[in-house]
C-alpha positions as CSV (number, residue, x, y, z in Angstrom):
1,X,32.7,-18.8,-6.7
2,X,33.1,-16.4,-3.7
3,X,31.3,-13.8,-5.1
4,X,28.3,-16.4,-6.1
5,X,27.9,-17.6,-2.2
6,X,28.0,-14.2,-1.2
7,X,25.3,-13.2,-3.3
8,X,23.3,-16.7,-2.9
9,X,23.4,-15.8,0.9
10,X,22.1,-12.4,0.4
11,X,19.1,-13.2,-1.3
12,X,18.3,-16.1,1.2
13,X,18.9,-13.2,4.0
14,X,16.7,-10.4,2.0
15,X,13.6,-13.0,1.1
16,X,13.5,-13.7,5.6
17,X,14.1,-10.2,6.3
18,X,10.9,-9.4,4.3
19,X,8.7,-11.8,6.5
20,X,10.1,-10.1,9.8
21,X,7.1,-7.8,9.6
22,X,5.9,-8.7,12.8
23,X,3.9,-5.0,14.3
24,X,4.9,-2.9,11.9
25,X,5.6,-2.4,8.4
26,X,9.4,-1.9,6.6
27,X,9.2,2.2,6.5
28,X,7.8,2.5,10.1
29,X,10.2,0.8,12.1
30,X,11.8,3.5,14.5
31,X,14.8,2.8,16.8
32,X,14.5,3.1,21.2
33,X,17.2,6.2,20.3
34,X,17.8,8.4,18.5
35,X,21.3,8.5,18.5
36,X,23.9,5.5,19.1
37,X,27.1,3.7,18.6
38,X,26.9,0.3,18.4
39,X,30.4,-1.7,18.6
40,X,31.0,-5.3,17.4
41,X,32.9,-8.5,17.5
42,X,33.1,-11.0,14.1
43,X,34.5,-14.7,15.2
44,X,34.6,-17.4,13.1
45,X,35.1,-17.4,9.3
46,X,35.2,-13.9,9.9
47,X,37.1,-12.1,12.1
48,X,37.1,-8.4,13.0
49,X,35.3,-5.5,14.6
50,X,32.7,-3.7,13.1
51,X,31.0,-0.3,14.5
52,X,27.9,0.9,13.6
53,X,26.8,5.1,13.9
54,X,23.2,5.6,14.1
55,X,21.2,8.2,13.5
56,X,18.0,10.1,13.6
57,X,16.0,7.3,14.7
58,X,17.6,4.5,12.2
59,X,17.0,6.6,9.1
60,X,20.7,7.5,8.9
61,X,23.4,4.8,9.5
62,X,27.5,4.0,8.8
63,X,29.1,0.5,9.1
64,X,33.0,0.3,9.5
65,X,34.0,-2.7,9.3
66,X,37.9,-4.8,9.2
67,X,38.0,-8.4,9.1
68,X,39.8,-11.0,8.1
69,X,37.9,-13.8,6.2
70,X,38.4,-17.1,5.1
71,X,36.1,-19.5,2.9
72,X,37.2,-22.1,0.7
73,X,40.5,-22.8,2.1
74,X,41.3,-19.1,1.3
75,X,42.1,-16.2,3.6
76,X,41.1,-12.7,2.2
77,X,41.2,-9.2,4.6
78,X,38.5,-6.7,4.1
79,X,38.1,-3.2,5.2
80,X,34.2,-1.5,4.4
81,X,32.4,1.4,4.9
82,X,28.5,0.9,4.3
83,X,26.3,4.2,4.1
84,X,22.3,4.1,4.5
85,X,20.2,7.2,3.7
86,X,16.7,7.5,2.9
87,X,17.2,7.3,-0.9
88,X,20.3,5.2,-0.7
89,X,22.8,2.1,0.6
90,X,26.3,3.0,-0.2
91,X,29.0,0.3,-0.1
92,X,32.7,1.1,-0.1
93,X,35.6,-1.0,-0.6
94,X,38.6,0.3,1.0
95,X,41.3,-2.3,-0.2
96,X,40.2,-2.3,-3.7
97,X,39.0,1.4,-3.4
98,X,35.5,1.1,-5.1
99,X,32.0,1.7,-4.4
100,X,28.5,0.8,-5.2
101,X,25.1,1.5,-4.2
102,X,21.2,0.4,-4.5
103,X,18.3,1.5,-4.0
104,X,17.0,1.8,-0.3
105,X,14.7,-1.6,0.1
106,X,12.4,0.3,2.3
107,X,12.0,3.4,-0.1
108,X,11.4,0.5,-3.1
109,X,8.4,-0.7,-0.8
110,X,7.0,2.6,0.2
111,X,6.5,3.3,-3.6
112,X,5.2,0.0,-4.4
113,X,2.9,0.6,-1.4
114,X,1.9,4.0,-2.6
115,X,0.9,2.3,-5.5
116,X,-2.2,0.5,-3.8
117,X,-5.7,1.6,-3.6
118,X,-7.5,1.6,-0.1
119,X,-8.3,-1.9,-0.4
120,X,-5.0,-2.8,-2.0
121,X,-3.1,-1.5,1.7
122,X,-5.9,-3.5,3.6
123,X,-5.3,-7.0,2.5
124,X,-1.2,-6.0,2.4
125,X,-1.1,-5.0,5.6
126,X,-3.4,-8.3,6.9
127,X,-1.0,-10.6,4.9
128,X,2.5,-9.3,5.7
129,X,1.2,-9.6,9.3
130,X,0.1,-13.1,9.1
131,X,2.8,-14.4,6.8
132,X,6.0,-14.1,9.1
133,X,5.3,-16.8,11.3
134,X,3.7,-19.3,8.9
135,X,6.9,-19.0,6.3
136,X,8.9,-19.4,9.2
137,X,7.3,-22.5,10.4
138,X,7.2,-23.8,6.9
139,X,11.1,-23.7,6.8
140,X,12.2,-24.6,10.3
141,X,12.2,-21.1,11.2
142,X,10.9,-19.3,14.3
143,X,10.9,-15.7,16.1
144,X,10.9,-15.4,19.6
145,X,9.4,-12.2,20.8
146,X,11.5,-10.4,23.8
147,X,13.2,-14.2,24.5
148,X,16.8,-12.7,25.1
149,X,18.5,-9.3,26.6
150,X,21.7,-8.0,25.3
151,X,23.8,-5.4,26.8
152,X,20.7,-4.5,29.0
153,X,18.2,-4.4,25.8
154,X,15.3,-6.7,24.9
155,X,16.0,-8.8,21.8
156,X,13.8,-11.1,19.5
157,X,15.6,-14.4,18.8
158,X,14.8,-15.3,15.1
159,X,16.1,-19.3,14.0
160,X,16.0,-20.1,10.1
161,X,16.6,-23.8,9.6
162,X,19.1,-24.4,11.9
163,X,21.4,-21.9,9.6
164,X,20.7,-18.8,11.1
165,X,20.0,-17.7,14.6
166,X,19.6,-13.7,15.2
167,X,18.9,-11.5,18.0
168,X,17.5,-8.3,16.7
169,X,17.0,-5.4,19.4
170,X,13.2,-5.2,19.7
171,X,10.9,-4.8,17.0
172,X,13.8,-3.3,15.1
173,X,16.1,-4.7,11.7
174,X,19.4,-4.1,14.2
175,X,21.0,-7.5,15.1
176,X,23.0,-7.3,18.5
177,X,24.1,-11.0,17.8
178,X,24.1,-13.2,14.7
179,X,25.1,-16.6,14.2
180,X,25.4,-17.4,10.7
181,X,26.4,-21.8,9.5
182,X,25.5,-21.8,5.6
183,X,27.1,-22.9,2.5
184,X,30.7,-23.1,4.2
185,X,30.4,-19.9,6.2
186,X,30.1,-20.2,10.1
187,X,30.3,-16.8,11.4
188,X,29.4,-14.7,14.4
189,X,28.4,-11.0,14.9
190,X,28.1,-10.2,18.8
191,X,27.6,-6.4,19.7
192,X,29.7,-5.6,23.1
193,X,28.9,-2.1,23.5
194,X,26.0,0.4,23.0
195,X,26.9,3.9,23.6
196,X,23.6,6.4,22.9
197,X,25.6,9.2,25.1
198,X,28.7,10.1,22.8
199,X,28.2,12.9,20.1
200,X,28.5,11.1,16.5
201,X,30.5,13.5,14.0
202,X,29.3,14.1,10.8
203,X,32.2,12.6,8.8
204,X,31.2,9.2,10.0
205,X,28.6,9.2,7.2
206,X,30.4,10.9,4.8
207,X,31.8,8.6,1.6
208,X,35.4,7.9,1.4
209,X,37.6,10.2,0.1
210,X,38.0,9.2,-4.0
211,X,36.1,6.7,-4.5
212,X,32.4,6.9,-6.2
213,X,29.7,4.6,-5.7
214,X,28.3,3.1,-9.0
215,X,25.1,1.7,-9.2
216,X,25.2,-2.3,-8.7
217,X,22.6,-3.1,-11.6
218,X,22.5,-6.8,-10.7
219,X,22.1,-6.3,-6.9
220,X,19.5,-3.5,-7.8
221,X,17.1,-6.2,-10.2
222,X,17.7,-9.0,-7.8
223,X,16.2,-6.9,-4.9
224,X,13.4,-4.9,-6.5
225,X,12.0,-8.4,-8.3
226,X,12.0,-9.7,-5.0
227,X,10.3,-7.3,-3.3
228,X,8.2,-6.1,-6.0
229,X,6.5,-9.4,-6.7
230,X,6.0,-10.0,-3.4
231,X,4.5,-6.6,-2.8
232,X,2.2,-8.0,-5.8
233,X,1.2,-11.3,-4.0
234,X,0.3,-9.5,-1.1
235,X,-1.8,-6.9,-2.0
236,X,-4.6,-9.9,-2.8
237,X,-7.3,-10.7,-0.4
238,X,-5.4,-14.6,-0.6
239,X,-1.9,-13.4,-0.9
240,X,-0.7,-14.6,2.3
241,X,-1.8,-18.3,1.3
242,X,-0.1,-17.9,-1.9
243,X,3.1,-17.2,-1.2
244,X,2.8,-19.8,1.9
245,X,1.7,-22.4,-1.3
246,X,4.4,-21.4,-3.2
247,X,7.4,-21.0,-1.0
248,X,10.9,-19.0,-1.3
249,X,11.6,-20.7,-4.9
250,X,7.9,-21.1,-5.6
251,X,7.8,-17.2,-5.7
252,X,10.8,-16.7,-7.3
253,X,9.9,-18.5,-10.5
254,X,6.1,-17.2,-10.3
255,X,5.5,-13.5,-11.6
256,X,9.0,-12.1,-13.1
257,X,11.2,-12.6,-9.6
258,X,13.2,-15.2,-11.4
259,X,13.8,-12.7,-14.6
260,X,15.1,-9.8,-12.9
261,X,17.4,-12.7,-11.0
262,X,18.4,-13.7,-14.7
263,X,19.1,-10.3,-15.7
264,X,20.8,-9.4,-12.6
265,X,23.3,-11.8,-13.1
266,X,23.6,-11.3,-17.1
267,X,24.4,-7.9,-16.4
268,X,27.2,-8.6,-14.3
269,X,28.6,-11.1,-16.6
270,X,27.5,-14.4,-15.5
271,X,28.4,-17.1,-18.2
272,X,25.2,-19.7,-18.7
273,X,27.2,-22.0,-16.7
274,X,27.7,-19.9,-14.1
275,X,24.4,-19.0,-14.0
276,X,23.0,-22.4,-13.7
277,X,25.2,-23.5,-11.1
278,X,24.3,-19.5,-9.3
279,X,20.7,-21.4,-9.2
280,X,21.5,-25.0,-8.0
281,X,23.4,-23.3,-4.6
282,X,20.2,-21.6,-4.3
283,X,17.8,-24.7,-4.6
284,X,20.5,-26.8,-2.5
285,X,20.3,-24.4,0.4
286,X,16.3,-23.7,0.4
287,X,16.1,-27.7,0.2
288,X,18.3,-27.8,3.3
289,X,16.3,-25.9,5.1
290,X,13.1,-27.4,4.3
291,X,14.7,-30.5,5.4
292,X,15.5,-29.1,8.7
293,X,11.8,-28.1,8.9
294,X,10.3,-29.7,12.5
295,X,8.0,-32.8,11.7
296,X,4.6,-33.0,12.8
């Protein structure tokens, strides 16, 4: 049941991440440096450090991370390295020494992108521009351009429902703090240091020594449905107003996004019980939120 909250918050997570457009697309966003070390604190049902390298802009990144964990009453410690290339996001388990990886999400949307003819990219770009804020409304979300400064650096505060806040360093996918209370999990990620002066060695993006990363076949389906079918909706002159009609779940079960879900999880083994219940945490938690939306 672990594994199924997990996952139930990463698609939750990946579906908002997609409306945080804002100025520019996925592919373009570029970093203040080129170069840094980011350091972190995890507190709550988490607790750890984490440090982040940083590389050539944002294109090349490594996530340490040790923590100790507890959900459900039980108490688990985990030690991971995560690897992002242009191609690639590599995930390594160092206690029970095994890997994965997926696809990049930004190369999957760059293709999709390619895939558009002149009008195509027009109405795209229009629609992933105007969507952010209205989804966010929709669901008790909001994003606060430049509301907060962390360790000396402007910061947009984004809110989802009352079950999410992050600060994301301007116009950039890098959270300096997030506050995470969903589905039994109440965590916090606050950065403490951000050093863009040290030299980063070239080992700190190298994969662990014996253990290869396998392909995570139900992660990769869940992810490229998503983004594929929204890629779809948005190409369309209305696109924005559909997916704003149909909503997170809406989408989902509109255009394939719920098969490669239903695949994803068959692949891994998911029992037909297990994979109805896999879809009521999913409804329970985008009800919540919709609940938690402001009234007018």
């Amino acid at each position: 049941m672990r594994k199924q909250c997990l996952l139930v918050v990463s698609m939750i997570l990946l579906f908002f991440c997609s409306l945080a457009w804002g100025e520019d697309l996925p592919w373009e966003m570029k970093l203040p440096f080129k170069e840094a070390t980011i350091h972190y604190e995890l507190t709550g049902s988490e607790q750890g450090k984490e440090t982040l390298y940083i590389k050539e802009y944002g294109k090349l990144r490594a996530k340490y991370r040790q923590a100790t964990a507890t959900m459900m009453g039980m108490t688990k410690k985990t030690e991971t390295v995560e690897i992002i290339d242009s191609d690639w996001m590599y995930t390594y388990d160092l206690v029970e020494k095994k890997g994965e990886k997926t696809t990049n999400p930004r190369k999957i949307y760059l293709t999709e992108y390619n895939k558009f003819n002149a009008e195509e990219k027009k109405n795209f770009e229009k629609n992933a521009k105007e969507l952010g804020t209205s989804m966010m409304g929709q669901f008790g979300g909001s994003v606060q351009q430049k509301a907060g400064k962390i360790l000396g650096y402007d910061c947009d505060i984004t809110t989802v429902g009352g079950m999410s806040t992050v600060h994301l360093l301007h116009g950039t996918d890098i959270p300096l703090r997030s506050e995470i209370a969903i589905m039994g999990m109440n965590s916090t990620n606050a950065a403490t240091k951000i050093d863009t002066s040290a030299a980063i060695p070239g080992s700190a993006f190298a994969p662990p020594q014996g253990i290869d990363a396998t392909l995570n076949q139900e992660a990769e389906n869940m992810m490229a449905g998503m983004i594929q079918q929204t890629m779809d909706t948005l190409k369309k002159p209305d696109g924005a107003k559909q997916m704003q009609a149909a909503g997170p779940m809406g989408m989902m079960g509109a255009g394939g996004m719920d098969k490669g879900m239903q695949q994803g999880m068959k692949d891994e083994g998911m029992s037909p019980e297990e994979q109805q219940e896999m879809m009521r945490q999913m409804n329970e938690a985008m009800q919540q939120m919709q609940k938690k939306q402001p009234r007018k």
